[in-house]
C-alpha positions in Angstrom: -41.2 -5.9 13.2 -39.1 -8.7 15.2 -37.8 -12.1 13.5 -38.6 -14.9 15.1 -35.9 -17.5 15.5 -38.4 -19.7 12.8 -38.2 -16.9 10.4 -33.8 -17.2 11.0 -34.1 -20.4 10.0 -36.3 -20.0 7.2 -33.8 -17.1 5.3 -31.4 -19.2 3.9 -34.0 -21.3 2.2 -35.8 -18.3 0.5 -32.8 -16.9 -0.6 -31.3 -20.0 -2.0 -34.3 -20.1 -3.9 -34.6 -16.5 -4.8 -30.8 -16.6 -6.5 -31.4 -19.9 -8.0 -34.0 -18.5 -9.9 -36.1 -21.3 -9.8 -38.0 -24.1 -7.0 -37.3 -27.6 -7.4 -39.2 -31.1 -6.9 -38.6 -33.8 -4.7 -36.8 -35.0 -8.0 -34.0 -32.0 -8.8 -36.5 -31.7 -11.9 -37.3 -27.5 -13.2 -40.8 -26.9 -13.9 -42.7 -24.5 -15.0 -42.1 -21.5 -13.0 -45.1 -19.9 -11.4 -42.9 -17.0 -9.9 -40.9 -14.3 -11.4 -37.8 -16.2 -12.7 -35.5 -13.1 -11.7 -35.4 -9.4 -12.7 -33.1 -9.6 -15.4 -35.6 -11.6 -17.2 -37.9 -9.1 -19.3 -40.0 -10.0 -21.8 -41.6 -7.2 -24.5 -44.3 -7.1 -27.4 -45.1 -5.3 -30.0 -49.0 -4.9 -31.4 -49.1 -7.7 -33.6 -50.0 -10.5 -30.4 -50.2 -9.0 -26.9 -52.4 -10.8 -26.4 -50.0 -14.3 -26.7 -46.9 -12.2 -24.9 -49.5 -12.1 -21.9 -50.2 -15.4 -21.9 -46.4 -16.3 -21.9 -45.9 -13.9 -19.3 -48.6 -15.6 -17.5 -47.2 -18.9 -17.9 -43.7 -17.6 -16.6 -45.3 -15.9 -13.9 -43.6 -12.2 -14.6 -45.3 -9.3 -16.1 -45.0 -7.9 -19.4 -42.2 -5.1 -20.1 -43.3 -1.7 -20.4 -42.8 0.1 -23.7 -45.1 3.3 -24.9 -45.9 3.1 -29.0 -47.7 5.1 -30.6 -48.1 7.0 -34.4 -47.5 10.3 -35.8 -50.0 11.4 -37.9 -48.5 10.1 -41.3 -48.3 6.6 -39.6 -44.4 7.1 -38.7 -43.9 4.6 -35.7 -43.0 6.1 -32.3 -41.5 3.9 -30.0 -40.2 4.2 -25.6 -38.8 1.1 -23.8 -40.7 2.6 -20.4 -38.7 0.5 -17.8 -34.3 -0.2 -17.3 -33.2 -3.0 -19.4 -29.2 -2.4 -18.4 -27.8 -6.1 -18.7 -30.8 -7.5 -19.1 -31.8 -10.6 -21.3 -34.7 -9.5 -23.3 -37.9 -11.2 -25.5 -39.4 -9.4 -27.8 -42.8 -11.3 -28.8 -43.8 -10.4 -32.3 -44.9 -12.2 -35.0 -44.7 -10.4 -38.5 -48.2 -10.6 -39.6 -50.7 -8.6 -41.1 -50.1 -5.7 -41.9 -47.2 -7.6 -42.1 -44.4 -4.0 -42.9 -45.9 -2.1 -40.2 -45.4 -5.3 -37.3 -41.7 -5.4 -39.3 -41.0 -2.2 -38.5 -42.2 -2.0 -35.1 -39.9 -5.5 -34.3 -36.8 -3.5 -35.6 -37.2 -0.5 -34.0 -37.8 -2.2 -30.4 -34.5 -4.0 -31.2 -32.9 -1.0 -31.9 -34.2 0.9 -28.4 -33.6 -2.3 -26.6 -29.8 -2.1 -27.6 -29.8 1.6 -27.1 -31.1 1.3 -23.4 -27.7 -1.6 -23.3 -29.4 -5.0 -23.1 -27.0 -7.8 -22.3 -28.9 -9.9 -25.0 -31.8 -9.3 -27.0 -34.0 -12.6 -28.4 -36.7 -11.9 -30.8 -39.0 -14.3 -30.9 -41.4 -14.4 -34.2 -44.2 -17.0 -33.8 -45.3 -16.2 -37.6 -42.4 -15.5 -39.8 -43.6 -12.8 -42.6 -42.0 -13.2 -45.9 -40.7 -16.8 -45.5 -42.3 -17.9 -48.2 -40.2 -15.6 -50.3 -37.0 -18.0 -49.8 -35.1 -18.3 -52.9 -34.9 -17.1 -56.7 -37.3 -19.0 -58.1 -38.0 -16.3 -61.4 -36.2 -13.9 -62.7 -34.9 -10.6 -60.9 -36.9 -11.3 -57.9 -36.1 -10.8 -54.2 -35.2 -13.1 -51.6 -37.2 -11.5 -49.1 -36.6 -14.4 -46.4 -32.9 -13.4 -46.2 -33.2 -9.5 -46.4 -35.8 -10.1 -43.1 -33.2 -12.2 -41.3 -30.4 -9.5 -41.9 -32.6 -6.5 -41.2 -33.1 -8.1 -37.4 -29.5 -9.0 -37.5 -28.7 -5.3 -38.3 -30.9 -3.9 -35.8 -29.0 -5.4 -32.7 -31.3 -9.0 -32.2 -28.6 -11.7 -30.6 -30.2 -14.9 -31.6 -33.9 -15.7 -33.0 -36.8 -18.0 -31.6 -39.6 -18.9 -34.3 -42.1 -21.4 -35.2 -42.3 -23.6 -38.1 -40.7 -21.6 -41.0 -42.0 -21.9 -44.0 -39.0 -23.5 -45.3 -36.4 -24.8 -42.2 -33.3 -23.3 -44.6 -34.4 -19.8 -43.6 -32.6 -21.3 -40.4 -29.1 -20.4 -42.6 -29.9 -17.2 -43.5 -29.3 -15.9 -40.2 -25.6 -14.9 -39.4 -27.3 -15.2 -35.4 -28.7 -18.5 -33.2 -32.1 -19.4 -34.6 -34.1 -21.5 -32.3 -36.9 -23.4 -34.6 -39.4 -24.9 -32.3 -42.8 -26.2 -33.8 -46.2 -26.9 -33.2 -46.8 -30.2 -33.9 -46.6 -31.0 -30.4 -49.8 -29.0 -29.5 -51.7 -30.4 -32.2 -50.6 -33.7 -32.1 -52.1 -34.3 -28.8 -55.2 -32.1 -29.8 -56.0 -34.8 -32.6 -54.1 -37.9 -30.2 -57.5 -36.8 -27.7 -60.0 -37.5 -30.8 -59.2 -41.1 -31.2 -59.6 -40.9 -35.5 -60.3 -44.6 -36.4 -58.3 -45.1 -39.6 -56.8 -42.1 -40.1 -54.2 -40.8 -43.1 -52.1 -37.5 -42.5 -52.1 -36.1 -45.9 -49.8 -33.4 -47.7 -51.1 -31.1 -49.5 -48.4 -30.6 -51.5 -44.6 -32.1 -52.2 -43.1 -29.7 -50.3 -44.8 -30.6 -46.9 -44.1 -34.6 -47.3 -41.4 -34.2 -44.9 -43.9 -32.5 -42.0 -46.5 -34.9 -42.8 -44.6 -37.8 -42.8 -43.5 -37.0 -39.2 -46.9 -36.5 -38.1 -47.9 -39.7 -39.2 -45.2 -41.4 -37.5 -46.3 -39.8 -34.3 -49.7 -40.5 -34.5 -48.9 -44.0 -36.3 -51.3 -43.0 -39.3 -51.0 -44.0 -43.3 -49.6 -41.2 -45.7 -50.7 -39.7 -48.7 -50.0 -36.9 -50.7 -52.2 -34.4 -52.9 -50.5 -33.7 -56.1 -51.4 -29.9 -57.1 -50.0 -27.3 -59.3 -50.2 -24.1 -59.2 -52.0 -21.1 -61.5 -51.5 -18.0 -59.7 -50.1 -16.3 -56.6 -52.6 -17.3 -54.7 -54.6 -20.2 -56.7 -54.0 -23.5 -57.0 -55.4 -26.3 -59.4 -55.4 -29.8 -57.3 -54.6 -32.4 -59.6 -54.7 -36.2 -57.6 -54.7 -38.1 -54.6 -51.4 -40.4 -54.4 -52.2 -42.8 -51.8 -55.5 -45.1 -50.6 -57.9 -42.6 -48.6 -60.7 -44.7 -49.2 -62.8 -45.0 -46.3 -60.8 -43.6 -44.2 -60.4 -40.3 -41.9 -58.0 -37.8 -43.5 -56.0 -34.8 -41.7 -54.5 -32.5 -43.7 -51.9 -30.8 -42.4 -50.0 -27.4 -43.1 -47.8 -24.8 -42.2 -49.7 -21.5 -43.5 -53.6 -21.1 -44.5 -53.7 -18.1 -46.3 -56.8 -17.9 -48.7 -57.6 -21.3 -47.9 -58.1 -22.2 -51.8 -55.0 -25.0 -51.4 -56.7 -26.4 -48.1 -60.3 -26.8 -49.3 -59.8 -28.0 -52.7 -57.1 -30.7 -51.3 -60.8 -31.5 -48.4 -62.9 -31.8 -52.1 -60.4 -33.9 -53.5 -59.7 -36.4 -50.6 -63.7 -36.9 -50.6 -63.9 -37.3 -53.9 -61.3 -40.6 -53.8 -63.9 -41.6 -51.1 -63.0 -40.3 -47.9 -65.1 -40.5 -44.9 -64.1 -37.2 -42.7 -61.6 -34.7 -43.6 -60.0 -32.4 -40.8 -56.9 -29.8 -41.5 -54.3 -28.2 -39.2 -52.0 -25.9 -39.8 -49.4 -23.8 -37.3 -50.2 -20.5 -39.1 -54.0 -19.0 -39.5 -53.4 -15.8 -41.8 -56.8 -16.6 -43.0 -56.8 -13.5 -45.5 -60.3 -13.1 -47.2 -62.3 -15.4 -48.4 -60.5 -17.8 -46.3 -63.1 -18.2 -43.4 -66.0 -17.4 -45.8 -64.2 -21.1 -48.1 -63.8 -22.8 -44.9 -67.6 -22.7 -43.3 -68.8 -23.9 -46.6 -66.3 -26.4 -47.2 -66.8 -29.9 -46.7 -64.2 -29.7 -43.9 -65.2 -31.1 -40.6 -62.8 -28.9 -38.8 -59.9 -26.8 -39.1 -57.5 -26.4 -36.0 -54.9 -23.4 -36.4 -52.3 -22.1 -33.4 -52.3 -18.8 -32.2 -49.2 -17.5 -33.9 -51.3 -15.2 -35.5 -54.5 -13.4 -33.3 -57.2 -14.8 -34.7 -59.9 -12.6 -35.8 -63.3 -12.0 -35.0 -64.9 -13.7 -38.1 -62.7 -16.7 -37.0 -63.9 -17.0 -33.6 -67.1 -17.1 -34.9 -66.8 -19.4 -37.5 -68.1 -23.3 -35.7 -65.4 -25.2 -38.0 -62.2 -23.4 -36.6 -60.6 -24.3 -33.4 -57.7 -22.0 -32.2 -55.1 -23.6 -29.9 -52.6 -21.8 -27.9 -48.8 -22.4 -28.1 -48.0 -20.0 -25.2 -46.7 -22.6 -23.2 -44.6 -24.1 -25.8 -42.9 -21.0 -26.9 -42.7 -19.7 -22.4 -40.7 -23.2 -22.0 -37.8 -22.2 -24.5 -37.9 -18.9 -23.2 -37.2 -20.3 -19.7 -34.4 -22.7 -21.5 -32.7 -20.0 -23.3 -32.6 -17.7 -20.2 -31.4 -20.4 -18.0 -28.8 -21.8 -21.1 -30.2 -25.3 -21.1 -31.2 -27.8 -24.0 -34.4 -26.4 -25.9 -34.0 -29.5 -28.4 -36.4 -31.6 -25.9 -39.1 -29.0 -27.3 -38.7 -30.1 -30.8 -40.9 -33.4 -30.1 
């Protein structure tokens, strides 16, 4: 087939382009890229949230990386990086949640191939961070699970971490690796910015969370208030008082993890009790383990708007009172700013 003397002229431009990596506005400004970035750009998932790795792939314009896992028949993992990953800078997309060992050991052993097949770098990016809230000695001869996670991945081969909203940000230290900490505040910050909330108080549901709520609250220019609990058990709490005026006014909770959900709804019973009017709740992280939906659709919650860290299931879908919101396109963004080494920090809201 002949060139045309158009097509000439036209080369240079494409292939500018092409070894840029990237288009450009009027402006000089990146944006999202709609096009594959370049080929040494690869981006992997294990089974815990294909389903999010597709939608960042989408968003980046690139398909997801091959890999063939399967089981032997006592449940050993079995796992084939299907496509060359010499020199490449690889993402692998798993979050740690239920069944929270087996995702584990799926991350480390596609580390482990990944650096075996000679990627250049190798980025694990862990939208739910399993056994975070195991972070420090609290009784007596127990683990600190946090830190023996962060060196497993370390020991496996991973270069440098991405995750979202730890449980506690010190985890951040117990990393000998880069740890990228983005969060999701952004995404549902504008989600609540879009309902307009007349008189609206963030509210903690504990001491430990002032420091997220508070920066919620300056975002959204809302009152604070804080829910003093204690708790009984593992997994039960006792809710104890309300510091701070709530009366008459629309409260959002907000969280990092709902687990059973007990901590979420009795704080909702609570906040209506000192005479709210509506009571919402947010949180980055839906583990939702039973009877968690079951507590929220008869709760006096209004609403409950989780991320997608963690694939929500069935039973959640169908439940009226919880939203699910996507953080695909936070998490593709500092992707793309890691790969091309440029400030993720703008991320961080």
């Amino acid at each position: 087939m002949a060139i045309t003397a158009t097509d000439k002229a036209q080369i240079p431009q494409a292939q500018a382009e092409k070894k840029d990596g990237h288009q450009q506005d009027p402006k000089g400004e990146r944006k999202p890229h709609r096009g594959r970035m370049d080929d040494k750009l690869k981006i992997f998932s294990g089974t815990a949230n294909e389903p999010l790795a597709d939608e960042i792939c989408q968003f980046l314009g690139m398909q997801r990386g091959q890999a063939h896992l399967t089981r032997f028949a006592d449940g050993e993992v079995y796992l084939q990086i299907m496509e060359n990953v010499r020199g490449a800078d690889v993402f692998v997309v798993q979050p740690t949640s239920k069944p929270v060992d087996q995702h584990l050991m799926e991350l480390l052993l596609m580390i482990d191939a990944l650096k075996r097949a000679s990627a250049r770098r190798i980025t694990t990016v862990i939208p739910y961070f399993g056994y975070a809230r195991q972070d420090r000695k609290d009784k007596p001869r127990v683990a600190i699970s946090a830190k023996l996670v962060a060196d497993l991945l370390t020991t496996a081969g991973a270069h440098r971490a991405l995750v979202v909203d730890l449980h506690a940000p010190q985890i951040q230290g117990y990393f000998n690796i880069p740890v990228d900490h983005l969060f999701a505040s952004p995404v549902l910050v504008d989600y609540f910015r879009k309902m307009e909330l007349p008189n609206l108080t963030v509210v903690s549901p504990d001491a430990g969370g002032v420091e997220r709520a508070r920066f919620v609250a300056k975002k959204m220019d809302a009152a604070l208030a804080i829910v003093d609990k204690r708790r009984t058990d593992l997994n039960t709490t006792e809710v104890m008082n309300v510091i701070g005026d709530v009366t008459g006014r629309n409260c959002l909770i907000i969280d990092d993890i709902i687990d059973t959900a007990g901590t979420t709804v009795k704080t909702a019973e609570a906040l209506k009790n000192a005479g709210a009017t509506k009571v919402f709740a947010c949180a980055s992280h839906a583990v939702l383990s039973h009877p968690a939906i079951e507590r929220i659709g008869k709760s006096v919650l209004e609403q409950v708007v989780v991320t997608n860290t963690i694939p929500a299931s069935e039973a959640a879908k169908a439940e009226p009172k919880i939203k699910v919101l996507s953080i695909a396109g936070l998490v593709a963004r500092a992707i793309q700013s890691i790969h091309e080494e440029t400030s993720v920090s703008t991320l961080f809201l």
